[in-house]
N, C-alpha and C positions, 0 to 999 in steps of 0.2 A: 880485308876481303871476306873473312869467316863472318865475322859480323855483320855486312853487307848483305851476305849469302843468306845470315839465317832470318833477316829483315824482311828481305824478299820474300822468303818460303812462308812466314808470319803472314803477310800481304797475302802471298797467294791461297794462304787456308780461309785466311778471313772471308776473301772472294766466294767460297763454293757454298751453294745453295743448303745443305744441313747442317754449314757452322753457322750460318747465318739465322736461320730456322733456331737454333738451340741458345743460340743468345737471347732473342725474343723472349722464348720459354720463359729462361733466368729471368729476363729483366722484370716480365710482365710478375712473377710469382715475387719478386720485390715491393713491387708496386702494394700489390695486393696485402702484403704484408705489413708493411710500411703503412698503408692506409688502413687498416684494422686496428694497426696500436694505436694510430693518433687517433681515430674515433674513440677506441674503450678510454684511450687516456683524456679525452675531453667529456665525455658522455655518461662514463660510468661512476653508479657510484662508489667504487672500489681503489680509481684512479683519478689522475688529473688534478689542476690546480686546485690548490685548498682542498683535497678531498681524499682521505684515508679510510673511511669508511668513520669518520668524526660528524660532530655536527655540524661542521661547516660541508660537509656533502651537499650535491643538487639533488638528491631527493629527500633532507630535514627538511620541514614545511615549520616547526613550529619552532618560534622565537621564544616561550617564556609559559610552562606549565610547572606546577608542583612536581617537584623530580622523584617522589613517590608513586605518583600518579601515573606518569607518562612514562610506557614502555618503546613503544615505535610510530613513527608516521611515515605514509607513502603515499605517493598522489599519482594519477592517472587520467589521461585526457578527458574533458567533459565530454562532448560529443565526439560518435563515431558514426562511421558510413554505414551501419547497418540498417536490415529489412525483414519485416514480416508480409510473406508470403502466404497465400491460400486462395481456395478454391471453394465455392458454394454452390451446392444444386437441392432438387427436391428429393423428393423419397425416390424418385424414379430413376434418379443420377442422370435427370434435365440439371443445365447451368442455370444460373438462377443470375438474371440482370439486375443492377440498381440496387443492390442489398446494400445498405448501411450499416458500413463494420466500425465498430468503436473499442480504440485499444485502451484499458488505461491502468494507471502501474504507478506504486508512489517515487517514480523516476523521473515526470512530469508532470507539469501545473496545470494541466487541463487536459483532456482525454484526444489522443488522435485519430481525427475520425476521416473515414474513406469511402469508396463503392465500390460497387465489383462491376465490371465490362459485362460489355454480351457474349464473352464467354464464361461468364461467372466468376472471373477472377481478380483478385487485387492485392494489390500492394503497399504497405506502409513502410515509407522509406526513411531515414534518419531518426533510427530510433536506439538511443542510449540503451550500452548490454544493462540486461535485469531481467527481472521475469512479471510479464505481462498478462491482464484479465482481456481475451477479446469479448466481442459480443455484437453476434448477427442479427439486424433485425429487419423487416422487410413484410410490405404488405399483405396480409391475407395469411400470414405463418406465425408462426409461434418463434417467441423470438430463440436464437438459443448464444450458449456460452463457452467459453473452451477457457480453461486456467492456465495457470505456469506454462505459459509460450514463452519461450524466448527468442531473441532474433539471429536469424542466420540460419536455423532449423529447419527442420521438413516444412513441406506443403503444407499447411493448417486447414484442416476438410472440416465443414460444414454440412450436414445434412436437418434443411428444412422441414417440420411440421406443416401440414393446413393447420389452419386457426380451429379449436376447437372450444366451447362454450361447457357452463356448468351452468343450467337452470335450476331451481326451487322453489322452495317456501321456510320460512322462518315463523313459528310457532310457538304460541305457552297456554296449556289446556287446552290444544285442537284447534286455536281461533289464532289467524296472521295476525303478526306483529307488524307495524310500517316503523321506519325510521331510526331501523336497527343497521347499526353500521359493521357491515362484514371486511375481515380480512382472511384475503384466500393465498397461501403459501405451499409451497413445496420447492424441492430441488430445482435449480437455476431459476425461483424466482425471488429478485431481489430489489428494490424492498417485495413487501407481499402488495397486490392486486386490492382495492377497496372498492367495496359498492354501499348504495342504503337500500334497504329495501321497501316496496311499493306500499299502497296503501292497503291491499290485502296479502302485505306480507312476503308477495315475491320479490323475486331478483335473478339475473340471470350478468354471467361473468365472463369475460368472453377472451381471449389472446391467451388461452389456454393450450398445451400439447396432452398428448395421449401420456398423462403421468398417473401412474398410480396410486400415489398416495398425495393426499394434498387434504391439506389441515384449514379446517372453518372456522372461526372467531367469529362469532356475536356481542357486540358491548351495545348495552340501552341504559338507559339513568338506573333503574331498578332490575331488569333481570337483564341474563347474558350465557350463552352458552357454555364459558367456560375452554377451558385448551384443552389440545391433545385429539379432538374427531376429527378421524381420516375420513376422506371420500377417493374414489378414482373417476375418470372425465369419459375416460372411453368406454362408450357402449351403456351410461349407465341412464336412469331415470331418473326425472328430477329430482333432486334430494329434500331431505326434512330435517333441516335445523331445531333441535328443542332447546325452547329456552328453561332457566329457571331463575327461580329469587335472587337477587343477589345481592351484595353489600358493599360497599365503598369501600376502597384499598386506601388509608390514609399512613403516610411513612413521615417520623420525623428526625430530620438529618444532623448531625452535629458534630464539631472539631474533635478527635479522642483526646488529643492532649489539651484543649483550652473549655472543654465543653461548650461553646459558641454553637450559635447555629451557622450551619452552611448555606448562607445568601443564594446562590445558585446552582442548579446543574441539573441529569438528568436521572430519571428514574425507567427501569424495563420491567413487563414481565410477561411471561413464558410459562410452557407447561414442563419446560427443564431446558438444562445449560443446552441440549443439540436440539435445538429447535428451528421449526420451519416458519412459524409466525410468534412476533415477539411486540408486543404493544409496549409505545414510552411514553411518558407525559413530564411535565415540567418539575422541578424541584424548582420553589418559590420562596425566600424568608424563612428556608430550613421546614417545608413543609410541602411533600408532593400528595396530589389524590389521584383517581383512578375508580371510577365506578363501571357499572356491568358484571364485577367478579363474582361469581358467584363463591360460598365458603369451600374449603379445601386447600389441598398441598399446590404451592407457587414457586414459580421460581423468577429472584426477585436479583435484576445487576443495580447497583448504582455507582455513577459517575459524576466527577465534578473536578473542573479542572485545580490542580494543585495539589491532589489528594489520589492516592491509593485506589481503585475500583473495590468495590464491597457487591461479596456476591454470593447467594446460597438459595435452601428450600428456606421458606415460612410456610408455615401455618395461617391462613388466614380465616377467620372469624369474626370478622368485623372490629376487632380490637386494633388498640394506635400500636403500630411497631417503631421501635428505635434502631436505628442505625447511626452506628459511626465511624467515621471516616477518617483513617490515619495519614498523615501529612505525609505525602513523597519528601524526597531529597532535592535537591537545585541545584542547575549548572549557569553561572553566572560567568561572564569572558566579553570577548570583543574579537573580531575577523579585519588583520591588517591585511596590507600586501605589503612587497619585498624592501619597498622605502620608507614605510612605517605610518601609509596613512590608510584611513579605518577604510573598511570595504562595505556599502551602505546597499542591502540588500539582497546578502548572499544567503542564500539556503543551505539550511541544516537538518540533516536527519539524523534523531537520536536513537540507539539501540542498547536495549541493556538485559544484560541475562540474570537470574534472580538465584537464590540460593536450590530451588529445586527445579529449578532446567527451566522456568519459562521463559521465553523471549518476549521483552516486551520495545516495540517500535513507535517511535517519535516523529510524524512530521509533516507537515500540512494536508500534501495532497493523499497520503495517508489514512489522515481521519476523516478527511472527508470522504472518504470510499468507506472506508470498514465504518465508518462510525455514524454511517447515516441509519434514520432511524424512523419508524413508522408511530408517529402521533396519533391518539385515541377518534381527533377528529376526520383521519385518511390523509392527513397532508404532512409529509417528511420532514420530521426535528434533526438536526444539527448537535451532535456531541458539543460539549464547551472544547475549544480549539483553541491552544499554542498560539501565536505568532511566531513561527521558527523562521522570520527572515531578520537580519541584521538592522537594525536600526540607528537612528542617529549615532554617530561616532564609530558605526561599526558594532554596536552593544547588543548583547542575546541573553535571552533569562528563560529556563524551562524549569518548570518544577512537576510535583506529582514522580519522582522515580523512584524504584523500588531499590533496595539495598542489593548490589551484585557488578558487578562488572559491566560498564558502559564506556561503549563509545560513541566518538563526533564525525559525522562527514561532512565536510561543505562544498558546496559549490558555488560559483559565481559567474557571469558571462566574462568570458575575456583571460579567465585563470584554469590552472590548474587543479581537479578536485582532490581534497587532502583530507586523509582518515586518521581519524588521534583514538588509535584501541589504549582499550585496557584501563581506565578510570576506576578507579575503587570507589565506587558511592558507599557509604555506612547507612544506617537507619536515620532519614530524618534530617540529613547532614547537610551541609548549603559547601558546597566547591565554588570558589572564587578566583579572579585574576585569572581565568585562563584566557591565553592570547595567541590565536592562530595566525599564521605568517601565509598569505597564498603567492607564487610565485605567478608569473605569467606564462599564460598559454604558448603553446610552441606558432609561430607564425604560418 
């Protein structure tokens, strides 16, 4: 009967509305908990099958590096849902319709480009975290530029220029010059602006803003102005370019370690390393030229791919100068996935830090941004260019890097992107056998 009794009284607690209420509680704070350990335990890499924090973890990416070499790798989705936002108007803080905004960023293989509404707004959507170059441009204005954006940020503001012009004349002993080719630079112009000028020596340059310093380049077979003359656009009068004598810049290129000549690449020069206007022309069979210079202090980069960039002041005087150019190190490998067959076509971006803090960056869409380059004739030369996507078998070769600490990051459509830091390059060194493992994207 006691037992009966307390059966009942059991029943009848269960029945009332706050015993009931407090088991729910319990059960649901089970739940919860119960389902957080099996996610960390399948998910993490700390838990879960095969996985102690060893190489058989879900986030080891690589199958087979020099175990000298290779400190850690992590990977993290290729695309994500993010957006660059902004707004564009004129000096007047009118919105500015149909403005053509172009993002671009060595994040992506081609620039993403947009408009802005007739409220002046817009938006670029699907755009991999990094830090991105925009750049407004839009009829009748000056175009302009905003750097290090990244997405998910503030409003990105724009404020439009009118189009403003630089008229002159280009001169040697008082009388025009025709068929002097000018390069006109300054802050946010990239490359610089080209004109030739008329048959009595004028010229006038136009999709110009109100900048105040901006730098004039003259080059003609025999005289050339020379770098370093500033001008400003607003408010001024035509300018007067003078010319003077000048002499052929002839540079010859060569292997430091084989003495060879260096077959191709490119040649710059400037009137110093922060410059606004920077002329390049060809390196040919170990032999670039360059005429218009007139004699004086230059400042002179060369590049070519496989090799070291070579860069400082000469003296020029019409004399042959030598350069030589020291061999980078090489990273030689192949990009599988998780069954072990080659991934044909993944992108790689290399970064490597050198012995006194520089950072130097690897990878296609990369150089074709920083490394584009204004030719003596006005029309844009090409850096010698890597191929950093994977090729037959999965197989990658980058050479040209400086002694320091490099890493790999790859991506590919359909995977997971995966970072191999911490590579020890030596002087001149060739690293081989490396073989990146990429897992597949989350579905």
């Amino acid at each position: 009967m006691e037992e009966k009794k307390l059966v009942h009284t059991m029943k009848d607690q269960l029945r009332k509305p706050w015993t009931i209420f407090l088991i729910g509680c319990l059960a649901g704070v089970l739940l919860s908990v119960g389902g957080s350990w099996l996610i960390f335990r399948v998910w993490s890499p700390f838990g879960g099958p095969g996985s102690s924090g060893t190489a058989d973890g879900p986030l080891q990416a690589i199958s087979h590096l020099p175990e000298e070499s290779l400190d850690r790798a992590r990977t993290f989705p290729v695309h994500l849902p993010y957006s660059i936002r902004g707004l564009v108007t004129d000096r007047n803080g009118d919105p500015l319709a149909a403005v053509r905004i172009t993002a671009s960023s060595e994040l992506v293989e081609s620039p993403l480009v947009t408009t802005t509404d007739e409220t002046g707004r817009f938006t670029i959507s699907n755009t991999p975290v990094g830090l991105y170059t925009l750049q407004a441009q839009a009829v009748g204005h000056a175009t302009a530029i905003r750097q290090g954006i990244a997405p998910d940020g503030p409003t990105v503001r724009f404020m439009l220029e009118p189009v403003e012009g630089m008229s002159g004349w280009v001169v040697h002993d008082g009388v025009g010059v025709s068929g002097i080719r000018l390069f006109v630079g300054g802050p946010g112009l990239f490359p610089p602006l080209t004109t030739v000028t008329g048959e009595d020596g004028s010229f006038f340059v136009e999709g110009l803003s109100a900048i105040s310093h901006l730098e004039v380049v003259g080059l003609g077979e025999h005289l050339g102005s020379g770098f370093g003359q500033l001008f400003s656009v607003s408010g001024q009068e035509p300018i007067q370019l003078q010319l003077q004598p000048a002499l052929p810049l002839v540079i010859e290129v060569h292997d430091a370690l084989t003495g060879e000549s260096v077959s191709q690449g490119l040649f710059t020069v400037s009137a110093n390393a922060l410059r606004f206007v920077a002329v390049s022309a060809e390196i040919l069979g170990g032999v670039g030229r360059m005429d218009g210079l007139p004699p004086g202090s230059l400042y002179l980069r060369v590049i070519a791919a496989g090799y070291l960039p070579w860069e400082g002041a000469i003296d020029h005087d019409g004399s042959l100068h030598q350069v030589s150019l020291q061999p980078g190190g090489v990273l030689m490998g192949r990009v599988i996935d998780d069954r072990g067959a080659p991934v044909v076509g993944a992108r790689l971006q290399v970064t490597a830090h050198d012995a006194i803090g520089r950072r130097w960056r690897f990878s296609n869409s990369s150089l074709q941004v920083v490394e584009r380059l204004m030719g003596v004739d006005g029309r844009p030369l090409w850096a010698p260019r890597p191929d950093l996507s994977t090729g037959p078998e999965g197989r990658f070769q980058l050479g040209g890097l400086p002694p320091g600490q490099v890493s790999i990051q790859v991506e590919a459509e359909g995977y997971r992107s995966v970072t191999v830091d911490s590579l020890q390059m030596e002087e001149n060194q060739t690293i081989s056998g490396i073989e990146i493992r990429l897992l597949p994207a989350a579905p």
